[in-house]
Backbone as CSV, one residue per row, in Angstrom:
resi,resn,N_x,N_y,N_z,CA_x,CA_y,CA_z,C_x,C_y,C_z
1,UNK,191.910,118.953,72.107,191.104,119.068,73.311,191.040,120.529,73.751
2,UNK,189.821,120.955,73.948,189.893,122.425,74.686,189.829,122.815,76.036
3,UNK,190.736,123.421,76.549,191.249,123.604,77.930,191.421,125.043,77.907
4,UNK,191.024,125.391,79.762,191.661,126.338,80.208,192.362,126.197,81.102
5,UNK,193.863,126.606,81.142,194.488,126.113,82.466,195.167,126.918,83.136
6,UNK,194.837,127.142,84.723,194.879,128.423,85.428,196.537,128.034,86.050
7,UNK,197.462,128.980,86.427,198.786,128.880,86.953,198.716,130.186,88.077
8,UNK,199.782,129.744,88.456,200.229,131.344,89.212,199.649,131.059,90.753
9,UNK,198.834,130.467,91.223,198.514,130.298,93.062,199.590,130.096,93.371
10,UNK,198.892,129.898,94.801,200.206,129.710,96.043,199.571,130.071,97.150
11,UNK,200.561,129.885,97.933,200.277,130.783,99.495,201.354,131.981,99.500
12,UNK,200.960,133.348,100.041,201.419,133.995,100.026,200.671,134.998,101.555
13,UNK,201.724,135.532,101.970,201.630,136.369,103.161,200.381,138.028,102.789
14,UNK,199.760,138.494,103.943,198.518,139.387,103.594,199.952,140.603,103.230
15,UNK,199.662,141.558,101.906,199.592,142.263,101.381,200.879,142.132,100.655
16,UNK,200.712,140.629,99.860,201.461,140.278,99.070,201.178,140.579,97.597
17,UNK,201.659,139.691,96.830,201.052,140.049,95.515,201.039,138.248,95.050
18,UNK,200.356,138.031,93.906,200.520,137.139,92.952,199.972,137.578,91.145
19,UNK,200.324,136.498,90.505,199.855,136.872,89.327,199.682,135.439,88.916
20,UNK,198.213,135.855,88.654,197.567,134.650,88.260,197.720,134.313,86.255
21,UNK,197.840,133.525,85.490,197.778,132.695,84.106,196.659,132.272,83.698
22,UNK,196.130,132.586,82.669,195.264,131.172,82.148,195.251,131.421,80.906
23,UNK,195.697,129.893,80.557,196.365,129.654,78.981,194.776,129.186,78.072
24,UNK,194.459,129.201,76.972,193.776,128.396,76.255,194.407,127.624,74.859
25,UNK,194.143,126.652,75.055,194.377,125.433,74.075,193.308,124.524,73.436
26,UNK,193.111,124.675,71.983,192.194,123.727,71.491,191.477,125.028,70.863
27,UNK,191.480,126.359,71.274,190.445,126.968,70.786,190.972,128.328,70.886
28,UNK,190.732,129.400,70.700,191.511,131.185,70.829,190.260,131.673,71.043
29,UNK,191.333,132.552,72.585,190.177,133.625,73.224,190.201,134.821,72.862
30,UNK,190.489,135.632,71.456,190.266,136.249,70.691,188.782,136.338,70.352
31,UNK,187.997,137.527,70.839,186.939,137.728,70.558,185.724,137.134,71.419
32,UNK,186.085,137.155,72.494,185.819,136.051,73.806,186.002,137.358,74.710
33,UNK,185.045,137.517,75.388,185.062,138.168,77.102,185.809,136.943,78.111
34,UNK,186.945,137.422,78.450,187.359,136.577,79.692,186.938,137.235,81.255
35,UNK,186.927,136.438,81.708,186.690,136.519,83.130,187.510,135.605,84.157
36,UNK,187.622,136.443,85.457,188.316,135.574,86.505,186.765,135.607,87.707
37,UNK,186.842,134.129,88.314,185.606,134.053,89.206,186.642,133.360,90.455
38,UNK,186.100,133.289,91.633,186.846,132.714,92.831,185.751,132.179,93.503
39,UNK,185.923,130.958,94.188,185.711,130.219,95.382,185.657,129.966,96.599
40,UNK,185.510,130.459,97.844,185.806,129.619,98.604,184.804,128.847,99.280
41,UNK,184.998,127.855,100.442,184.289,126.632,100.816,183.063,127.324,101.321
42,UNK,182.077,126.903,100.672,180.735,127.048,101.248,180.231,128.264,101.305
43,UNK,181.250,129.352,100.206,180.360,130.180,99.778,180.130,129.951,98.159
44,UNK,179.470,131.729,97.631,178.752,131.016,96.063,180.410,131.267,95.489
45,UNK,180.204,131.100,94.030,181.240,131.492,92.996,181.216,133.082,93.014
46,UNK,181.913,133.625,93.003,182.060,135.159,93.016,183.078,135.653,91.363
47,UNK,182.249,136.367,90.940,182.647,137.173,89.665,183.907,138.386,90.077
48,UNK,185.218,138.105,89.681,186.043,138.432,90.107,186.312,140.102,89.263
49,UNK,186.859,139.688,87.867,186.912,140.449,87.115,186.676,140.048,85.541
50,UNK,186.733,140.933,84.507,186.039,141.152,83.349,187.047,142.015,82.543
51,UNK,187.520,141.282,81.668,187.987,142.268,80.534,187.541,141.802,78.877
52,UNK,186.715,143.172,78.329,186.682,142.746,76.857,187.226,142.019,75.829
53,UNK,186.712,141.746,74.914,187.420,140.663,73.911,188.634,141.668,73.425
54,UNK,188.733,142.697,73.189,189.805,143.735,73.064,190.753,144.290,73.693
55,UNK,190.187,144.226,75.358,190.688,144.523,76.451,190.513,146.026,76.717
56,UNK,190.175,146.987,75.783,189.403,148.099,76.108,188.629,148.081,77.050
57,UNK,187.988,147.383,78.199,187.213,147.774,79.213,187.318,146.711,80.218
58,UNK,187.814,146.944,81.098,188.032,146.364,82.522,186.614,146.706,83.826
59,UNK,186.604,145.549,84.627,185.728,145.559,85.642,186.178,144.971,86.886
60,UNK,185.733,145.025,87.921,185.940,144.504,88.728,184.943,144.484,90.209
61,UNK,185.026,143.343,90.675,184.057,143.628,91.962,184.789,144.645,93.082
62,UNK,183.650,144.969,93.716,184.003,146.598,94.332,185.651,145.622,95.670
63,UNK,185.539,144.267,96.052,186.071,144.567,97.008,187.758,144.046,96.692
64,UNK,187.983,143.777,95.048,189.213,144.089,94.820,189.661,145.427,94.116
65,UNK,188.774,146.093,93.525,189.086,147.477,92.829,190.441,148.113,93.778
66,UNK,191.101,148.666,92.770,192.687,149.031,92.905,193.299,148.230,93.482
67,UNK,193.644,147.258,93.395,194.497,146.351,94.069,194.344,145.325,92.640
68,UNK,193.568,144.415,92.149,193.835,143.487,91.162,193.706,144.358,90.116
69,UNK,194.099,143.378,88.700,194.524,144.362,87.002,194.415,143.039,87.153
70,UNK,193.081,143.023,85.934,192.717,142.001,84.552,193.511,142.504,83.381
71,UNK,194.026,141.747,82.606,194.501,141.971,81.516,194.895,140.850,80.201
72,UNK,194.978,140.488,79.335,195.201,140.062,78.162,195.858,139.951,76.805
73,UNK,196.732,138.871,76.698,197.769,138.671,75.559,197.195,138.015,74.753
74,UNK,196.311,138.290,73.720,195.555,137.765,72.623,196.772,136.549,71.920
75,UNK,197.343,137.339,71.699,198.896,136.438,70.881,199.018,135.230,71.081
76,UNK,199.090,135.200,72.670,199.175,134.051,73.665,198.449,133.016,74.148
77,UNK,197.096,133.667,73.644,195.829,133.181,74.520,195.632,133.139,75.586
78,UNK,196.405,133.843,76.128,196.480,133.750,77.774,195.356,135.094,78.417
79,UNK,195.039,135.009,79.404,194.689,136.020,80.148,195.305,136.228,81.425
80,UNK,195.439,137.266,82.051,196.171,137.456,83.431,195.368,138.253,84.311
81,UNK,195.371,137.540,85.240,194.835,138.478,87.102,196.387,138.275,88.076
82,UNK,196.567,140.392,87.437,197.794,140.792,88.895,196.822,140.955,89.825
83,UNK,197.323,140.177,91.167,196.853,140.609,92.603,197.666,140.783,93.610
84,UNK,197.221,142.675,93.766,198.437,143.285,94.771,197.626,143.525,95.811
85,UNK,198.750,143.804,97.294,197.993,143.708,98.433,197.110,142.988,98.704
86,UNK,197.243,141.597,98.697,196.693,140.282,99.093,196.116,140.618,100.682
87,UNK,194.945,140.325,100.850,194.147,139.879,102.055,193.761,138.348,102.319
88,UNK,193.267,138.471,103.747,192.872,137.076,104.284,191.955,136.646,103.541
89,UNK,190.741,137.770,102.890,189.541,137.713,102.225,189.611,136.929,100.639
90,UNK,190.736,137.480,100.424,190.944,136.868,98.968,191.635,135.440,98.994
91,UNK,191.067,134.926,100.196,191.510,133.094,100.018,190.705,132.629,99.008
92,UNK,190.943,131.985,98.358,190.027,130.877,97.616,190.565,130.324,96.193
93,UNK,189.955,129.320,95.645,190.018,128.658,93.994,189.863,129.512,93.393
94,UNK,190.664,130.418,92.291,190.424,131.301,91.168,190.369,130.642,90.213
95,UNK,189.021,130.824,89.250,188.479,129.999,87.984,188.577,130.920,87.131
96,UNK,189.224,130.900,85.653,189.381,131.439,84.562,187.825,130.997,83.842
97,UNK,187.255,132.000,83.053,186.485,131.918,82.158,186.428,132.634,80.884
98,UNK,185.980,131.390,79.711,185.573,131.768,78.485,184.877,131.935,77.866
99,UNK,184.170,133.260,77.508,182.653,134.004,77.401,182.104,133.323,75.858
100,UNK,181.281,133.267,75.886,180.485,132.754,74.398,181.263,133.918,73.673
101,UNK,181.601,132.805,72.043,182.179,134.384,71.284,180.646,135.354,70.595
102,UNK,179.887,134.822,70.797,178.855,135.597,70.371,177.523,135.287,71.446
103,UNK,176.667,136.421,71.142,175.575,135.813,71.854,174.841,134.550,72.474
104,UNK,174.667,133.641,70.797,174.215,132.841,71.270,175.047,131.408,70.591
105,UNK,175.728,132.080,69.879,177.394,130.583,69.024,177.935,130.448,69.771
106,UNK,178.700,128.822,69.856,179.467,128.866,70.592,179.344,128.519,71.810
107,UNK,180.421,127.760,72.896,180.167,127.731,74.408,181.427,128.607,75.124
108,UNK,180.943,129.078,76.282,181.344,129.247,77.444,182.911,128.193,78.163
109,UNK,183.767,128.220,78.302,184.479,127.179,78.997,185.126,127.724,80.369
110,UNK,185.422,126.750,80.734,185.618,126.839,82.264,187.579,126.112,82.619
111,UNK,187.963,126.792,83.304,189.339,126.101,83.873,188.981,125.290,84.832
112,UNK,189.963,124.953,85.691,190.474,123.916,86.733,190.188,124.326,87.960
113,UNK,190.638,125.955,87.947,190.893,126.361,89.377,192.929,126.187,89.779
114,UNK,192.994,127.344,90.253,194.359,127.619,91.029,194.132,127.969,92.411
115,UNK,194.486,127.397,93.120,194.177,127.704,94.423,194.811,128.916,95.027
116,UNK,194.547,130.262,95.810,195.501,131.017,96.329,194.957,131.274,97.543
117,UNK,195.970,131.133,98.358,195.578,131.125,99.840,196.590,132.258,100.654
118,UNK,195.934,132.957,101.616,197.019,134.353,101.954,196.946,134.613,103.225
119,UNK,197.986,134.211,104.268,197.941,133.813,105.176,199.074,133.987,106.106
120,UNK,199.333,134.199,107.202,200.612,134.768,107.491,201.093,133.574,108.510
């Protein structure tokens, strides 16, 4: 079965940290753009961060820049979102994603969601 499964939420106090997991099973995200996207209620999905199938090139939306690190253990299949100095803003469901390995082969997969909520 192919899964992505996100770990690492919680509640945690504003200008905390967490470190978010997401494992893949059934399939290797080797050669795969991962991505982290977030949630919250009744707004859209928001594109969190972006790291290459290599991990040579990192992205991020402007309103976590320096504070979260995308990063990646091919070995593992895992991907990781550190998030330092936690805000109220960064409440929400963090969704792991798995980029087509090619243009047009292949699908896209999606996790569960980890909830992280930051709150004093």
């Amino acid at each position: 079965q192919v899964q992505l499964v996100e770990s690492g939420g919680g509640l945690v106090q504003p200008g905390g940290a967490l470190r978010l997991s997401c494992v893949g099973s059934g399939f290797t995200i080797s050669g795969r753009e991962m991505r982290w996207y977030r949630q919250s209620p009744g707004k859209e999905r928001e594109l969190v961060a972006t790291i290459t199938s290599t991990g040579g090139t990192r992205s991020y939306v402007d309103s976590v820049k320096g504070r979260f690190t995308i990063s990646r253990d091919n070995a593992k299949n895992t991907v990781y979102l550190q998030m330092n100095s936690l805000q109220r803003e960064d409440t929400a469901v963090y969704y792991c994603n798995a980029g087509r390995p090619s243009l047009y082969a292949g699908r896209e997969y999606w996790g569960q969601g980890t909830q992280v909520t930051v709150s004093s």
